[in-house]
C-alpha positions in Angstrom: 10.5 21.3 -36.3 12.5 18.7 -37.4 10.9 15.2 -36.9 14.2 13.6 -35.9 14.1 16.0 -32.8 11.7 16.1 -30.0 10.8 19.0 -28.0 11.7 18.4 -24.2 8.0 19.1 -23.5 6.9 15.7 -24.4 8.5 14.7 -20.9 6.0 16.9 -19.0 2.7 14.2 -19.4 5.6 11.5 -18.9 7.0 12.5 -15.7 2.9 12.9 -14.3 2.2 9.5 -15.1 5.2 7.8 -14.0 5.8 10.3 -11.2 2.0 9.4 -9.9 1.8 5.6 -10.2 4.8 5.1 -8.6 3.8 7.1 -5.8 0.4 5.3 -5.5 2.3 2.0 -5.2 4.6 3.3 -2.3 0.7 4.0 -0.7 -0.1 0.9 -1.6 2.8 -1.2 -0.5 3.2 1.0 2.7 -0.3 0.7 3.8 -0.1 -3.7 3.7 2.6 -3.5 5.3 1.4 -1.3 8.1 -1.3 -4.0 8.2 -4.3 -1.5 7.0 -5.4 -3.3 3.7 -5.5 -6.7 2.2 -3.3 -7.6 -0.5 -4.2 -6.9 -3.6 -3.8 -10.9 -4.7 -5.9 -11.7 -0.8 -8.8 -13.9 -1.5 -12.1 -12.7 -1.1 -13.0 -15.7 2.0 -9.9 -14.6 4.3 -10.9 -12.9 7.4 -12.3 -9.4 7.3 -9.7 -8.4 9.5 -8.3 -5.6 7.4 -10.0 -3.4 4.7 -9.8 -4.1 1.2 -7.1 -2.5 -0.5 -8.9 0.6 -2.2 -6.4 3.7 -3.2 -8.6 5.8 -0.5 -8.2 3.5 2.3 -4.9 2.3 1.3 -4.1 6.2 1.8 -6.4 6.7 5.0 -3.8 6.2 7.8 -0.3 7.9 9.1 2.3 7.5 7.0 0.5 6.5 4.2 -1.7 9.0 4.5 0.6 11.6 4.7 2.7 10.3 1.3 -0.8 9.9 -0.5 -1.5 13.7 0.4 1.6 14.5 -0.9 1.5 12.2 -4.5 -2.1 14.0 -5.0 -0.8 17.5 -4.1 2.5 16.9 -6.4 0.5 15.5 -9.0 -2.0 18.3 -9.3 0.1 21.1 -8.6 3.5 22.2 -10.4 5.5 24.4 -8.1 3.0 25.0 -5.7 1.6 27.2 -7.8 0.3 25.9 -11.3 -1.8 22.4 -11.5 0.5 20.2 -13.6 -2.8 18.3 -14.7 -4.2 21.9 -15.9 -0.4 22.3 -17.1 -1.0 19.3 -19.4 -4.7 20.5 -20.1 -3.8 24.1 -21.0 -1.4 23.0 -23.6 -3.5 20.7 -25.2 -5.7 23.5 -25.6 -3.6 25.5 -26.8 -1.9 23.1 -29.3 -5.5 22.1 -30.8 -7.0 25.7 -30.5 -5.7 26.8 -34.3 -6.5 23.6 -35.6 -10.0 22.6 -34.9 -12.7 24.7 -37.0 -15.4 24.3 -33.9 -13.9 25.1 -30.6 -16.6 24.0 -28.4 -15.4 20.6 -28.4 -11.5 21.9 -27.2 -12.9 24.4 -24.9 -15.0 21.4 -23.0 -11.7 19.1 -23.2 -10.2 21.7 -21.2 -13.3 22.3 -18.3 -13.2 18.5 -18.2 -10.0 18.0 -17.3 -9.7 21.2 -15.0 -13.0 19.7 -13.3 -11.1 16.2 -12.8 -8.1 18.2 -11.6 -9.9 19.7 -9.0 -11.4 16.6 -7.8 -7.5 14.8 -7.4 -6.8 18.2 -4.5 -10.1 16.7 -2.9 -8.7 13.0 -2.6 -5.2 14.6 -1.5 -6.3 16.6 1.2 -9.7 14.6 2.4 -9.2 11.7 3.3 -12.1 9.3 3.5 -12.2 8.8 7.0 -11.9 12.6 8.1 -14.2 14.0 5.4 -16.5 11.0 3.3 -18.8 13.3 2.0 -16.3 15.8 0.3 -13.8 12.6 -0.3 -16.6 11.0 -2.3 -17.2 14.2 -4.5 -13.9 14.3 -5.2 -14.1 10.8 -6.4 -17.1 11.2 -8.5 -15.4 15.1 -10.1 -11.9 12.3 -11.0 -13.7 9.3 -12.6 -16.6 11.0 -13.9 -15.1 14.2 -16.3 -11.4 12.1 -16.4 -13.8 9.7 -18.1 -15.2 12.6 -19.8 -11.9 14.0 -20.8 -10.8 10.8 -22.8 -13.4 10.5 -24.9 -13.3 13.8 -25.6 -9.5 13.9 -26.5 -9.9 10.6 -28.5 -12.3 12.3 -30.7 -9.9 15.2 -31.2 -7.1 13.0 -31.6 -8.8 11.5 -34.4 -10.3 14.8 -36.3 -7.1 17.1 -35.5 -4.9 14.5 -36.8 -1.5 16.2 -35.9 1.3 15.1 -38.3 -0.6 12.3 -39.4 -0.5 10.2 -36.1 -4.2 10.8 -35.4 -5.1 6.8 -36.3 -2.2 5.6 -34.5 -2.4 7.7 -31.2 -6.5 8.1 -31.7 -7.1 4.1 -31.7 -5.2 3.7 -28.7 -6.8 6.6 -27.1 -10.3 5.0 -27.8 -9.2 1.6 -26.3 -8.2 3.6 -23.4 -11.4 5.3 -23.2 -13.7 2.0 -23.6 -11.7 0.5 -20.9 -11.6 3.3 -18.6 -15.9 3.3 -19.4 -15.5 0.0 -18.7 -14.0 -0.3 -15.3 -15.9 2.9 -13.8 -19.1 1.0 -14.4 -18.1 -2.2 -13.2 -16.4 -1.0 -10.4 -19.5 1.0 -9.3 -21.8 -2.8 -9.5 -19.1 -4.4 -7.4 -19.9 -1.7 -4.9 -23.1 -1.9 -4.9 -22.8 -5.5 -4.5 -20.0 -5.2 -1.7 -18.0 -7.3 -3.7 -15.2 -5.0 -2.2 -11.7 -7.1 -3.5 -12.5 -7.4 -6.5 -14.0 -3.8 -7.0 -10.5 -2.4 -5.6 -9.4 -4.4 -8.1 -10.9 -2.8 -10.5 -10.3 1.2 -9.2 -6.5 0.1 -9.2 -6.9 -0.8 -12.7 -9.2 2.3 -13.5 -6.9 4.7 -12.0 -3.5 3.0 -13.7 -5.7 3.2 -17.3 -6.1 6.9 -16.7 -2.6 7.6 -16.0 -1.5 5.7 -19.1 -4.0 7.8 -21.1 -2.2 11.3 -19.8 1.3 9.7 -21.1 0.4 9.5 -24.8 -0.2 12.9 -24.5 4.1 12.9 -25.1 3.2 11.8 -29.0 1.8 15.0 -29.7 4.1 17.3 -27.5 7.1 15.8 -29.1 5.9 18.2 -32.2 6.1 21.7 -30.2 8.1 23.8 -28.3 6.0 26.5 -26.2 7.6 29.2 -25.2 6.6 32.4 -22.5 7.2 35.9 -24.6 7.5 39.0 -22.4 7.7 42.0 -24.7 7.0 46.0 -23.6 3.6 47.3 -23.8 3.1 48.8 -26.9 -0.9 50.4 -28.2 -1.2 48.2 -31.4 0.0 44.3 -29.7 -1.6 41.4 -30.7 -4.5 39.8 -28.3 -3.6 36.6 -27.0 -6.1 34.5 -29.1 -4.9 36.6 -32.5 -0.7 35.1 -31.6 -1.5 31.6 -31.1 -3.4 32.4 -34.3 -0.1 33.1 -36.0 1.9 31.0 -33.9 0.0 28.5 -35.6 1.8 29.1 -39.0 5.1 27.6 -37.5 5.8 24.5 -36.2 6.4 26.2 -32.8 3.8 27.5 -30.4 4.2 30.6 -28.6 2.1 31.8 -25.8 
């Protein structure tokens, strides 16, 4: 593929980031001025007269509530049908799989982020004050294999090295990671702590690091066009593993 040209699929991990942010901020800005949730710039001696502005709470309440089910839901589902996270995930995958010698490391990039994908339905569709329990687990299956997830794709970033951008995406990847490490641990002490302003600080910042992390994923996708291939059955086809394989020896990827 030519480098001057990129392939339209480097807008896919894009249009998630920017598509999800966005819509957490309309929860955000709709739920303070509903009255539910302090300001995120409130200082931590006003009046505990309203909560403090974590995403879950900000996205507790009618109508927030309703366009926070529907961010999560759009976020983690393409067409109803296909997770757009696992959409992202299964590429990746794909794009690494004839490239990387030992394929554990790919293979548990992909459970991670199908695990953390799973947990974004739970925060869509349980909200904390219906369902805490399965709310909180959805939480923990999001920060805690996302986290996973980044790591995991910074170190393949770095080995894979696709087109010779693994240094300059990989060290921005790793930032990401040590941040995202970062703010998952302190946000968890602020909680313990009930130091609850600045720990919703903290998750807002978390949560805006992780959707930055998907959007670099455009570097890479830039490179490859994938394509669906419907052919008629024939007795001596290819298995699916054996035409990435050879898909591999192109500068397009065909699944």
């Amino acid at each position: 593929m030519d480098g001057k040209k990129c392939s339209v699929w480097m807008f896919l991990p894009l249009v998630f980031t920017l598509f999800t942010s966005a819509g957490l901020w309309i929860v955000y800005f709709i739920a303070v001025e509903d009255d539910k949730i302090l300001p995120l710039n409130a200082g931590e001696r006003k009046p505990v007269v309203k909560h403090a502005p974590y995403i879950s709470i900000a996205g507790d309440d009618p109508p927030a509530s309703c366009v926070f089910s529907q961010v999560m839901n759009m976020a983690a589902f393409l067409d109803s049908a296909l997770f757009l996270a696992l959409v992202v995930a299964v590429l990746r995958f794909i794009q690494l799989k004839p490239k990387v010698l030992n394929p554990w490391l790919n293979i548990s990039g992909l459970v991670a982020l199908c695990l953390a994908s799973f947990g974004m339905t739970l925060l869509g569709n349980f909200q904390l004050k219906n369902d805490e329990e399965i709310h909180n687990v959805g939480t923990s299956l999001t920060f805690g294999f996302g986290t996973l997830t980044c790591w995991i794709q910074a170190a393949l970033t770095l080995k894979v090295n696709i087109k010779n951008e693994g240094r300059k995406v990989g060290i921005p990847r790793v930032i990401l990671s040590a941040s995202i490490t970062l703010c998952v641990v302190l946000y968890f002490i602020l909680m313990a702590q009930n130091i609850h302003m600045y720990a919703a600080r903290v998750q807002w910042g978390l949560v805006m690091c992780f959707l930055s992390y998907f959007g670099t994923f455009a570097v890479e996708f830039r490179h490859y066009r994938y394509e669906i291939v419907c052919s008629e059955y024939q007795e001596n086809f290819l298995s699916f593993s054996e035409s990435l394989s050879e898909a591999s020896e192109y500068q397009t990827d065909q699944v």
